[in-house]
N, C-alpha and C positions, 0 to 999 in steps of 0.2 A: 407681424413684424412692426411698421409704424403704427398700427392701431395701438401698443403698449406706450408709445411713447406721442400720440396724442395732448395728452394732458403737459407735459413739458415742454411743450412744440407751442399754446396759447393757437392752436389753429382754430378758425372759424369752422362753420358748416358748411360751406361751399366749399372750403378749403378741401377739408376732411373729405366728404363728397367725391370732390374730385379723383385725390387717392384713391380711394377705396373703389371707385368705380375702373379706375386704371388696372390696380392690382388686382381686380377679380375678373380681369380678361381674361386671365387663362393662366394656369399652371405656375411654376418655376419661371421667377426672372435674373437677369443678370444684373451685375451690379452700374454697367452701362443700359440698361433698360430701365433701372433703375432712377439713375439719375439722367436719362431723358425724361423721364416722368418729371420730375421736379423741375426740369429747365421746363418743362411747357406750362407748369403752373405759374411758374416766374413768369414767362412769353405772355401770360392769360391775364397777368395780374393780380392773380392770384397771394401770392408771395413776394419779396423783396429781397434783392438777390444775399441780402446776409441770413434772411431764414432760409433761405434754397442753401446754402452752404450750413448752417448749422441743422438741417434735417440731413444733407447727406454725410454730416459728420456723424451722425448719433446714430445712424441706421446702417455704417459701413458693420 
């Protein structure tokens, strides 16, 4: 899902990292699972909360 969109995202490797370790918890997530995943990258620092809205724009 975001892994395609990686490259237009400009995400680091921690970043990236992150994701990918969230999304491979387990199965099927929701689109609220979803973007808790991205608000606790923003929370971590990860992210700024206009790329946490331009990633859950591109991944709805």
């Amino acid at each position: 899902m975001i892994g395609e969109h990686f490259h237009r995202l400009s995400l680091d490797s921690k970043t990236k990292e992150h994701f990918i370790r969230e999304l491979d918890r387990g199965g099927d997530i929701t689109g609220k699972e979803f973007n808790d995943i991205v608000n606790d990258a923003h929370e971590k620092g990860l992210i700024n909360s206009q790329k946490a809205e331009k990633i859950k724009d591109i991944v709805k």
